[in-house]
N, C-alpha and C positions, 0 to 999 in steps of 0.2 A: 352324588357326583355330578356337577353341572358340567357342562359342553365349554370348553376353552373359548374365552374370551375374544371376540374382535373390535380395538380398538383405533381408533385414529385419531390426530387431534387436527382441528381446523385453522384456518389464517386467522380466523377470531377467536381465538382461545378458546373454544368451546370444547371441550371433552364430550365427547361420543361412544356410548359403547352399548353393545349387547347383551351384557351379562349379569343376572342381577347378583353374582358375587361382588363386583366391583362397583356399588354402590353406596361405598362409603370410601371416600377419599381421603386423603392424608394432608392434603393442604393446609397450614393455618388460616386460609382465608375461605375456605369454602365454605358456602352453608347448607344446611342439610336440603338437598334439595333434589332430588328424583322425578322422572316423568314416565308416563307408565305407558304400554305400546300398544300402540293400536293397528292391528292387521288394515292392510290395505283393502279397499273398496267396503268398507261396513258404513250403513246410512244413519244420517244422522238427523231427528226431525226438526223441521224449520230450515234446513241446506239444502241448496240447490248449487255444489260446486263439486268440481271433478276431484276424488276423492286422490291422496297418493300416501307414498310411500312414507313411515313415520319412523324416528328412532329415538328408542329410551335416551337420552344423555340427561347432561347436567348444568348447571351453570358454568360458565365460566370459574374458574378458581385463581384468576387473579388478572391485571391489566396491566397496559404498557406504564414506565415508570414516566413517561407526559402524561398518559389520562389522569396517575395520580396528581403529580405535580400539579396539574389545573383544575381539579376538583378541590383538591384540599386550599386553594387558595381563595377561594369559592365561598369556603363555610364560615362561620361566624366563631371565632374560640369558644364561647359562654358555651355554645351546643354540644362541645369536643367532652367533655365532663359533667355535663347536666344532665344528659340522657339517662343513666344509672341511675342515678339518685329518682327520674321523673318516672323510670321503669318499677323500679319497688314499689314505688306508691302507687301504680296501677295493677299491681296483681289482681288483688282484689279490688272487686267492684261493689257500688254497695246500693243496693235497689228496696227501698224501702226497706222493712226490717230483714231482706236477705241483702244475705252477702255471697256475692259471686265469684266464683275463683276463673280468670280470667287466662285462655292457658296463651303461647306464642301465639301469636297472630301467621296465618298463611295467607301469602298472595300467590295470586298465578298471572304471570305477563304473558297474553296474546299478541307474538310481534312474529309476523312469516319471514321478517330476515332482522337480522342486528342488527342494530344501528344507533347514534348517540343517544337514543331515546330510550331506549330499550336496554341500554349500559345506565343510562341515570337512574332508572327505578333499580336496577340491581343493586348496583352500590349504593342507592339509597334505603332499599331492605337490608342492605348488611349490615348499616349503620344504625337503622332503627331496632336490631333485630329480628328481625322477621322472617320466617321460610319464605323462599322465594322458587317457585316454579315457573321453566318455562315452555310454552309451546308456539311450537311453528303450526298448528294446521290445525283448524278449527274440532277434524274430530279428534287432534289426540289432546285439544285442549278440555273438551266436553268429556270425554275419560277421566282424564286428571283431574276434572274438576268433581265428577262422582265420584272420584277414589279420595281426592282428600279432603274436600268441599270445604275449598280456601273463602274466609272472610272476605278478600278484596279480591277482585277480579280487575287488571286493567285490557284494555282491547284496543289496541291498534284501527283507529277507525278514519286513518290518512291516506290508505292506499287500499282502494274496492277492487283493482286488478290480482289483487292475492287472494282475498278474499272477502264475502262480505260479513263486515263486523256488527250489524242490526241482525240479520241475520242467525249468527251467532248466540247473540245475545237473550235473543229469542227463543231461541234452543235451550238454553240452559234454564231461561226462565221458567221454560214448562216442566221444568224437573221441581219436585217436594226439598231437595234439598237446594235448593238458590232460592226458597223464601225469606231468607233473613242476609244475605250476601250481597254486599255494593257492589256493584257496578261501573266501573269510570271508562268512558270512551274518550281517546285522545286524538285530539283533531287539529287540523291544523293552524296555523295562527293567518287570520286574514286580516285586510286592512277593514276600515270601518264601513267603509261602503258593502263590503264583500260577509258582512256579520249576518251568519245565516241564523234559523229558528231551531232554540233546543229541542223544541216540540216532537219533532222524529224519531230523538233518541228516547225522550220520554218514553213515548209511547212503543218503544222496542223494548224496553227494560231495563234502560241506562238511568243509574239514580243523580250521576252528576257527570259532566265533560271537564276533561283537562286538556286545555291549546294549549299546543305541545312547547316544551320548553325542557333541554335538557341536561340544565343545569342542574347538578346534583342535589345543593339545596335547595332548589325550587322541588325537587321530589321528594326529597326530604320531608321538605316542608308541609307538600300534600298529603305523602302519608299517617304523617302527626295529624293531621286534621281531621283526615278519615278516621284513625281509631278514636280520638276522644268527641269525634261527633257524628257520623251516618251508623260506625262501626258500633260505638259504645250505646247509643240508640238501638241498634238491633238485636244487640248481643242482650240486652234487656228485654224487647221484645218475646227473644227465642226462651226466654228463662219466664214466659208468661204460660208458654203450651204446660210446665209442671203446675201452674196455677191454675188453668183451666182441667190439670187432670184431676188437681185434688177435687175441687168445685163438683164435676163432673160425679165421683166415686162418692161423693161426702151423701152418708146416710141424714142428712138432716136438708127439707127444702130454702135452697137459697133463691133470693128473685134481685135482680140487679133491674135499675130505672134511672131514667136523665134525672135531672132539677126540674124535668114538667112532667114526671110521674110517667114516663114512656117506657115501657118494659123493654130493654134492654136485651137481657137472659134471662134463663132461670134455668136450672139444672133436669137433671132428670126426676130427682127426686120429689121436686118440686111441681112437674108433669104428674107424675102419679096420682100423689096426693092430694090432687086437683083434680083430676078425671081427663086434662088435657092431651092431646097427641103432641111428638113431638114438632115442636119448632111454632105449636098454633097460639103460641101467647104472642110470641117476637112481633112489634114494632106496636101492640097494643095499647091505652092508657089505662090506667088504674081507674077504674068505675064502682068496684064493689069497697065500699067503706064497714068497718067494723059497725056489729049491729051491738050496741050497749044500751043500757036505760038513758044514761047520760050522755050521750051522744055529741053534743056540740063542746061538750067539757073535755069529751075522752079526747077528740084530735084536736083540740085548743091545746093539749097538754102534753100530746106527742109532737108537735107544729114547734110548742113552742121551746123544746127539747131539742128535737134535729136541727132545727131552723140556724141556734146559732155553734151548730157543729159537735152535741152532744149526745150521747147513743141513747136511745130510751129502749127499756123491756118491760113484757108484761105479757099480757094475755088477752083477745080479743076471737071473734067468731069473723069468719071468712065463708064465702058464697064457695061450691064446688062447680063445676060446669053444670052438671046436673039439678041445681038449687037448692043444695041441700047445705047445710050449716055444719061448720064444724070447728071445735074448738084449737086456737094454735096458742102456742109461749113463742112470743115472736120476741126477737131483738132487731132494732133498724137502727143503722150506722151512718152516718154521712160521711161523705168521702170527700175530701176538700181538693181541689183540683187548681188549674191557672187563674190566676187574681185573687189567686184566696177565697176564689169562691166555692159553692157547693155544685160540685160536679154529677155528682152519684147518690144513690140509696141504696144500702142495701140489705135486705131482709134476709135474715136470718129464723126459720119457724119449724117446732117439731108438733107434731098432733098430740094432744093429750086423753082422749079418750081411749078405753080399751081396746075400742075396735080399731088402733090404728093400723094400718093398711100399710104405712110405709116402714115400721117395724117391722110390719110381717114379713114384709120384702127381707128387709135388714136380716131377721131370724134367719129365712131362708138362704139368704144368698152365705152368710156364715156356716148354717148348715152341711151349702155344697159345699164350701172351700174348705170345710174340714173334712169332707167327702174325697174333694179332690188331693187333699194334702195326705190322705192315707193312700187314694190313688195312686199320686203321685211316690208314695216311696216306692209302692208296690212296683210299678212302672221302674221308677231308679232300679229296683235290683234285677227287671227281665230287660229292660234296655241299655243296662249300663253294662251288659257284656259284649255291645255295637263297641264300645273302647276295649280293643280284643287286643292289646300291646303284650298279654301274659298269656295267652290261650295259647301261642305258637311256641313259643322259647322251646328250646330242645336241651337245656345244660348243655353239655360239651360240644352238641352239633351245631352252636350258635356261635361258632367261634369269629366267622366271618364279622367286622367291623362296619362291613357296610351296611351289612342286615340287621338293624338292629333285631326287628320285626317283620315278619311281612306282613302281616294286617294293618300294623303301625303305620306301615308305609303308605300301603293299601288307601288309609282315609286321608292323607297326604299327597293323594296324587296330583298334580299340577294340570296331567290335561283329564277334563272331565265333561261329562255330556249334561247335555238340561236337564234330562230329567232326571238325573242321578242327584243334580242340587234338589230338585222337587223331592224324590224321597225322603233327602235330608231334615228338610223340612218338615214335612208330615211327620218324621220322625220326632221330631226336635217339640214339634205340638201335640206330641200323644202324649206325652211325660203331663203336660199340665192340661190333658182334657180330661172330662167324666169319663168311668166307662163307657156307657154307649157309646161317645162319639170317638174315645180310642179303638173299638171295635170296627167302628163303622171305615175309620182311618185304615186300619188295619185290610180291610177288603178293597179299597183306594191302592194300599200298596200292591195287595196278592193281581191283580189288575195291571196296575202301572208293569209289574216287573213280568209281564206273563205278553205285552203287546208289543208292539215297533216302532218304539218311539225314541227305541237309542241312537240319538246324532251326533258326533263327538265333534268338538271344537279344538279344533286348533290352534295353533301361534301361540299358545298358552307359555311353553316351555321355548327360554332361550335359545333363539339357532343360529347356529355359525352355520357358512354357506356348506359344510359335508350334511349337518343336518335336515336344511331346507332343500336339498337336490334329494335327500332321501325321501323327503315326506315328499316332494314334488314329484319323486319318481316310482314310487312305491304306491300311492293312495292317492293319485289323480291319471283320468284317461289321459293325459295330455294338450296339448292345444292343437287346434285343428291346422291343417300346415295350410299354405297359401300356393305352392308350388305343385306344378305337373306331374311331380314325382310318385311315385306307387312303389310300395314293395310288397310283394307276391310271397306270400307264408308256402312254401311247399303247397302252390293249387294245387298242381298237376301231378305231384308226387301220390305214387301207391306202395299203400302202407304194408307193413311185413305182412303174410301171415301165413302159419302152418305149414303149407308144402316147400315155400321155399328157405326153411330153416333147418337146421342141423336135426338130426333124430335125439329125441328127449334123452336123456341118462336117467337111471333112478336112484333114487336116495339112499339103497346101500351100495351104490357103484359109484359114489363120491370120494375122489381121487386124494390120498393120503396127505398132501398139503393144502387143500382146500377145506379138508375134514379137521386138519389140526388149527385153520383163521378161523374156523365157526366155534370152536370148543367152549369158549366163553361169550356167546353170545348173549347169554340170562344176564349181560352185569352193563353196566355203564359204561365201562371203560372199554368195552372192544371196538377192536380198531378195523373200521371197515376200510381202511384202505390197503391193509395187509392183504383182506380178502378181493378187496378189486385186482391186486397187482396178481394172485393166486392164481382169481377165474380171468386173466386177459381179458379184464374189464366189463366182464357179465355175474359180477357180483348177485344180482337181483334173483337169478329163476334159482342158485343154491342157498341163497339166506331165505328166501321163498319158501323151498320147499321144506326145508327145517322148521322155521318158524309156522307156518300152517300145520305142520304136521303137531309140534307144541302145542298149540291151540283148535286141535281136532276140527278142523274147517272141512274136508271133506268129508268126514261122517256128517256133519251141520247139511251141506250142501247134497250131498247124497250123489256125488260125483268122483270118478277115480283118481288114481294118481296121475296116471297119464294125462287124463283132460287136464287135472292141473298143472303138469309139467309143460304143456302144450299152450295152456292158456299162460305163464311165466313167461316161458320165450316168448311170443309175439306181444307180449306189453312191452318187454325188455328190448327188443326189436325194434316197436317203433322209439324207446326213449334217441336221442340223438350224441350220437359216443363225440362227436366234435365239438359239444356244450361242452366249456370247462366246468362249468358247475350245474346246469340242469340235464345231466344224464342221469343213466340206470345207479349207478354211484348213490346217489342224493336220492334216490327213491329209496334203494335199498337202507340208506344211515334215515329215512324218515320211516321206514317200517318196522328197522328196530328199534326206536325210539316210541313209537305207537306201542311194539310189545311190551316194553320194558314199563311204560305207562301202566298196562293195562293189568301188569300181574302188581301193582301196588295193593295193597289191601284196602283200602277207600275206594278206589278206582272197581276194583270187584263187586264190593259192595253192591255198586250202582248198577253198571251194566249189565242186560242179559246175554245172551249167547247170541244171539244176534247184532245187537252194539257190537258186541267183540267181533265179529266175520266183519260186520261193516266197514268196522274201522282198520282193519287188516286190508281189506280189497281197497279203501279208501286212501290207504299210503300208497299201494304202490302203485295205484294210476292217478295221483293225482297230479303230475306235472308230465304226462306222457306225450308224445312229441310238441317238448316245449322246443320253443325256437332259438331260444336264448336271447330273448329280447323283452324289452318289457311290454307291458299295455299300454303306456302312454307312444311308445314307439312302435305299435301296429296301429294306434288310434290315430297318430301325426300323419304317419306315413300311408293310411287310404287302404290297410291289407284286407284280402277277403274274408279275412275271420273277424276285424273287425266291425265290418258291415254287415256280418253276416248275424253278428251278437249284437249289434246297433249300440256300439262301443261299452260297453257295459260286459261287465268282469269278462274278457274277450277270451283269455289262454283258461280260465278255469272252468267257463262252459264249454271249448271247446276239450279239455281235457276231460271232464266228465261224461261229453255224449260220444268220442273220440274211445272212451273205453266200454261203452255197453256197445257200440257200434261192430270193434273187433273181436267183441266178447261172442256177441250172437250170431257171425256171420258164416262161423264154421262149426257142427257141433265138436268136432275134435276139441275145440278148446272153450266150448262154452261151459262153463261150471253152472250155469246157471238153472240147464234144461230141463235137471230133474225136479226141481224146485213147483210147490205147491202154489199157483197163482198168485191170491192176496199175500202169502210171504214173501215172492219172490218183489210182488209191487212196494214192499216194507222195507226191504230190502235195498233193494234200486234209490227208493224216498233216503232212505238215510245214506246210502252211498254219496250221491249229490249234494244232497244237504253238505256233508263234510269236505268232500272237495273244494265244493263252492266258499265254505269257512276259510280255505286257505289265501283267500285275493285280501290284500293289503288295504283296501279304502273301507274297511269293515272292521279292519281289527282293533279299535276301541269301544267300539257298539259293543264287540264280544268280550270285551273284555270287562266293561261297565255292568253287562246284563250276569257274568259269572259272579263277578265281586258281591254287587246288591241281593242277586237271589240264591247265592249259593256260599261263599265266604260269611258274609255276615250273618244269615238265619242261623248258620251251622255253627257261629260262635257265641250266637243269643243263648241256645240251646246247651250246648257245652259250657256255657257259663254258671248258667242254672242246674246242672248237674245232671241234663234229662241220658245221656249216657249210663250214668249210674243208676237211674232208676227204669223207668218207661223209656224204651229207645223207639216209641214208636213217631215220635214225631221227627227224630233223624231220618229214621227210614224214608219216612214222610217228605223230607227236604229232598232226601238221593234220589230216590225213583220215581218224581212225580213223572209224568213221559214229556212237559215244558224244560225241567230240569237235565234230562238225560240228556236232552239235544243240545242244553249248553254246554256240559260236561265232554259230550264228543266235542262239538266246534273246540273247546278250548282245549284240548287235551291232542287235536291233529294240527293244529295251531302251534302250540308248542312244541309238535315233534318237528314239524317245519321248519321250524326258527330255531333248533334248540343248537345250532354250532357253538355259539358265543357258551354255552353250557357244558360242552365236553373236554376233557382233556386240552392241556395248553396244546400237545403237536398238532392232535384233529383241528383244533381253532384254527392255527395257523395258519395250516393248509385248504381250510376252507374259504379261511379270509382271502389267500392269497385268487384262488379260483373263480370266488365271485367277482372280484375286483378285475381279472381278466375280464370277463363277461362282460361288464360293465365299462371296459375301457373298448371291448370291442363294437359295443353297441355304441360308445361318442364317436369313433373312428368312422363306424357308415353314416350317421348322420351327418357329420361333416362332407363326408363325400358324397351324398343323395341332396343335400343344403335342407335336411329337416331338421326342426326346433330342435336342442340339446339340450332332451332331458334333463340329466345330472351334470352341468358343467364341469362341475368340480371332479369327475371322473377321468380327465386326461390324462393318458396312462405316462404325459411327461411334466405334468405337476401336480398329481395325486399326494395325497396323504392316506394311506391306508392305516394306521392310527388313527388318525383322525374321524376317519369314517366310520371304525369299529366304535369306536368313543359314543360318538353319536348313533348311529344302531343299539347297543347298548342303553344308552340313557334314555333313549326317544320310545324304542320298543321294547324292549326285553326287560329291565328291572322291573317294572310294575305289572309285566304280563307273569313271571314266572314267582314275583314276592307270592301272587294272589294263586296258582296252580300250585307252589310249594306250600303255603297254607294250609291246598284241599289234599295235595298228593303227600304230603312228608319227603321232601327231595333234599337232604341237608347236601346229601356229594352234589348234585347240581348247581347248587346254592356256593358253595367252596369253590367247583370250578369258576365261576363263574366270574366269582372276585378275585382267582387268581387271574384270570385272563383279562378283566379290567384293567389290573395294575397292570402287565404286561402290557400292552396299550397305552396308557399313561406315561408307562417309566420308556417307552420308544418318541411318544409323541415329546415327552419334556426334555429331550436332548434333541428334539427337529428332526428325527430320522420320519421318513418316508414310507419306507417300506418294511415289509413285514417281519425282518430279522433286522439286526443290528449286524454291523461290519465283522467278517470274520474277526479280528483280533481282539473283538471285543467279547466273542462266545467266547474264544479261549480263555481269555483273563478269567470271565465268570467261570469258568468249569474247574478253573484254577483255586 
């Protein structure tokens, strides 16, 4: 499900848009022509210009009915019907005895604004055929050009105030793929006097200059030129590297030399067999002549065999580096080159004695590669359970449409971190290494996925502006503001605790309607906010004490009821009842969320009794007195918790030291104090650990290091059946203590986030809540004049649709495909997609806001 499209079109018919759904047009005149986005400020080497903002679009898809009318008056008829016919006969290309299949030619126009010149090459690739891409900005030109790595490259190199096109040029040169790619820089037309030196461009990388001229058939013209000669020249070049790979591979020594006996090349094989290192023949002359009785007869008779362009073979002794002799069956070829003349030798010779050397190689390397190729099946059937599309399926639990898989999805993910491509790889090369070095790979991966090196990259996944206000608000501290302004986090406020709060109640003096919201707490679908409205909004210390009591947390802790009823209130205390959505409420729906996690049967599996208490204590302080603001708006605004954290995850350390602070300050409510030292510091460590999981500029790091080390081992395994036999290397993947710590992070992660997953009313009403918050947070920034966050949150031209939409596809599908994988969550998975379309089918008739117009629930109920 991609993020709704934002389109607009420009005074120059340019189509613009963000979505890579709508990258295939409908126009009869369009050509397939796509530009690929490049996030703003990424550097690009050989630039020295201020980088900006880029946007996918397209060509143009058609002109004013003047530009037609004066281009077509332009061209020549014979051209209008001969193109076709001149197109077939160049499919194929035919390069000595290959023939090359020759596919559309791609160009790319580098021109920073449109202009007659930059409309002539268009309609000039439309005419010749040709894909035609364009770019305004040199780095999203140097993108597009590693993504599609067009033959002809043309570069605007008339106006250095936009940017500089040497430059450019430059840049792209130093990439492996723009070794066989033209280059044309277009310059301006001067008078004779004013005729400057091509020399410059040369030497930036430019293979020819076009003074500009932008008449259609004059570009026409050019690019007919270019393919049947820079382009058809290279495109033959680039079809030489398969000829240097055979050369290269070929078991038999070849040696290539001028017409004055200058060695050339010579392969590897031909190294060997000589005793040579590589590269120490190259620029050499032939000095060792065949040693035969008949000597002046033997090369009188090869001389006079080559000489007039005729191959000779036979047999003759060759010197080794070392001076030892040895017998070859050589064949030498001449190569006839420009003027007819003899350009080349080239020797072809295999060793005939027993002891050949370079057979043995040949035995051998045959040897491994039927080593490898048993390897490699082996390999096929333990790594071809990484395509884990079948592992998940549930039969009737799979009914959702959007799911196909989650694992499926899982290797499909759009935003992804480096080093999650680096595993892929290493994967991708165990299949065809030896054992050892898949071994060896194999400790490379246990490494790579066990360190800190998950960074996740963004702008990957199409964003309309509710999705970029969320990544910008959710997974950046913000921007530092400029203004005097300060907003002050409750400094001076003193936080609940114990004497000035109500006297505890116990768990079997729980009041008959409060007893009957908690009765189905064990199941997914209970609805905390039955029991918020029950407890006059102190839902937390009675789901509290139920749930602990569930999960025998004070026998663990070795602490009463009371401490615990005591220690409830005053967390519950400091949450803040005026958040519309980070109060005790939203602790409470994240705790039972944690619960309901934790009694899955996988989920058991893994954790000990300690995970389990952690992750309990961990819900429900982990947004304790949240302000209902973000971190990018304590970091803009100068608060003293963000200075205090030196902007870094601001609300989730102070909510993790904010709860051992009021945990230990009174023993009434310290659960902690009976606790044995190093468990209680075990304890504490995992507490932190998972609250800290909960801050948003993290969560694809966590969610990259779950997938890699914990989805995929576990369906390696599952593939190959180790379930049904030896379960010990499951066990092995669940409990290693690296593992367990992803397992929480992801697992209080998704209790977090899990609204978009429950029932469509919970959704609803959650959506509606947050979006309060969030309209109340643009409201004070406007009034304090600090940066605004989430623009797109004005609570008078919000789309909450739209927002869900984007939350949804940005976070939640690929966080919960890979958590339902490891949990079995098919109802979450069901809700989930219902609550999408609900979303979809609000956002596709333009409504706003969280319900549709009463008259339209009636009709439906109808």
């Amino acid at each position: 499900m991609g993020c709704a499209p934002s389109i607009h079109i420009s005074d120059s018919r340019v189509v613009y848009h963000s979505s890579k759904e709508s990258e295939e047009s409908n126009s009869p005149h369009q050509t397939n022509t796509t530009m690929s986005q490049q996030q703003q400020g990424n550097s690009v080497p050989g630039l020295f210009i201020k980088s900006s903002n880029t946007s996918t679009y397209k060509v143009r898809t058609n002109s004013s009915k003047k530009d037609k009318r004066e281009n077509s008056q332009s061209m020549e008829p014979d051209t209008q019907t001969s193109r076709s016919s001149l197109k077939a006969a160049v499919t194929d290309v035919q390069f000595g005895p290959m023939r090359l299949h020759q596919d559309q030619l791609q160009v790319l126009l580098v021109f920073a604004k449109e202009d007659n010149q930059s409309n002539g090459f268009c309609w000039a690739c439309e005419k010749a055929g040709f894909r035609c891409n364009i770019a305004r900005t040199p780095e999203s030109a140097l993108e597009c050009f590693l993504d599609k790595q067009h033959e002809i490259i043309i570069i605007d190199h008339r106006h250095s105030r936009y940017f500089d096109a040497e430059a450019l040029c430059r840049s792209i040169r130093t990439t492996k793929a723009s070794e066989n790619t033209v280059i044309i820089g277009v310059v301006r037309r001067h008078s004779d006097r004013e005729e400057s030196s091509i020399l410059p461009l040369i030497a930036a990388g430019f293979t020819r200059r076009y003074v500009e001229n932008s008449n259609i058939m004059a570009c026409y013209n050019e690019l007919i030129q270019l393919e049947f000669g820079e382009v058809r020249a290279q495109f033959k070049l680039r079809a030489c590297n398969s000829i240097f790979t055979a050369l290269e591979k070929s078991q038999e020594a070849i040696e290539i030399t001028s017409e004055d006996h200058v060695i050339q090349y010579v392969n590897p094989a031909f190294e060997t067999a000589m005793g040579y290192q590589i590269g120490e023949l190259i620029g050499k002359e032939l000095t060792e002549v065949p040693i035969n009785e008949k000597k002046a007869d033997f090369l009188d008779t090869i001389n006079s065999c080559i000489k007039i362009g005729k191959e000779w073979q036979g047999m003759y002794y060759a010197k080794k580096k070392n001076g030892d002799s040895i017998q070859q069956n050589v064949k030498i070829i001449p190569v006839i080159g420009q003027g007819g003349k003899i350009r080349h030798y080239v020797s072809i010779s295999r060793l005939c004695n027993d002891n050949n050397k370079a057979e043995r190689i040949c035995e051998r390397v045959q040897a491994e590669s039927q080593t490898d190729i048993q390897t490699c099946r082996h390999k096929d059937r333990r790594k071809g359970s990484l395509d884990v599309r079948s592992t998940t399926s549930r039969g009737s639990d799979g009914s959702s449409q959007r799911r196909h898989s989650s694992m499926a999805r899982i290797h499909s993910m759009t935003i992804e971190a480096p080093i999650t491509k680096v595993i892929n790889i290493i994967n991708a090369a165990q299949e065809s290494s030896p054992m050892p070095v898949a071994e060896a790979l194999d400790r490379v991966l246990e490494i790579l996925r066990t360190t800190e090196l998950y960074s996740p990259q963004l702008g990957t996944k199409d964003e309309d502006p509710h999705t970029s206000d969320l990544v910008g608000g959710l997974m950046t501290d913000g921007l530092r503001r400029l203004s005097g302004n300060e907003y002050i986090l409750s400094a001076k406020q003193t936080h609940q605790v114990p004497g000035s709060l109500i006297s505890p109640i116990s768990l079997n003096d729980i009041p008959p309607r409060i007893a009957q919201a908690m009765e189905n707490e064990e199941y997914w679908d209970f609805d905390i906010f039955e029991l918020e409205a029950a407890t006059h909004k102190r839902p937390l210390v009675y789901l509290g004490l139920k749930m602990f009591a569930r999960f025998g947390i004070c026998e663990f802790l070795n602490c009463s009821e009371s401490t615990l009823r005591s220690w409830l209130q005053v967390i519950e205390a400091n949450y803040h009842s005026s958040n519309s959505y980070h109060n005790s409420t939203h602790s409470a729906d994240v705790l039972h969320a944690t619960a309901y996690f934790l009694s899955k049967e996988r989920v058991k599996q893994t954790l000990d009794p300690i995970d389990e208490v952690a992750a309990l204590i961990a819900a429900t302080v982990h947004d304790v007195d949240h302000p209902g603001r973000t971190n990018s708006f304590l970091c803009n605004a100068g608060s003293e918790l963000a200075i205090l954290y030196n902007d870094t995850a601001v609300l989730e350390s102070h909510h993790a030291a904010l709860a051992f602070q009021l945990t230990t300050r009174d023993d009434k409510c310290n659960i902690f104090k009976n606790m044995e030292r190093n468990e209680y510091r075990t304890l504490r460590q995992a507490i932190i650990d998972m609250v800290l999981a909960t801050e948003m500029t993290k969560h694809f790091e966590h969610v990259n290091k779950f997938v890699n080390s914990i989805n995929k081992p576990l369906a390696a395994l599952e593939e190959n059946g180790s379930n049904n036999g030896d379960g010990d290397s499951v066990k092995n993947v669940l409990t290693s203590p690296e593992n367990r710590i992803l397992i929480k992070r992801m697992l209080i992660k998704c209790a977090d986030i899990s609204n978009p997953c429950r029932p469509l009313e919970q959704c609803i009403e959650w959506a509606g809540r947050i979006s309060e918050e969030y309209f109340a947070q643009t409201d004070e920034e406007k009034r304090q004049s600090l940066p605004v966050v989430m623009p797109v949150f004005d609570r008078n031209t919000c789309s909450i649709p739209k927002s869900q939409i984007s939350f949804i596809d940005y976070f939640i599908t690929d966080m919960f495909d890979a958590w339902d994988a490891f949990a079995d969550l098919p109802n979450l998975m069901q809700h989930l997609d219902n609550n999408f379309k609900y979303w979809k089918g609000l956002d596709d008739k333009k409504l706003r806001s969280v319900r549709p117009p009463p008259e339209e629930q009636l009709d439906h109920r109808v």
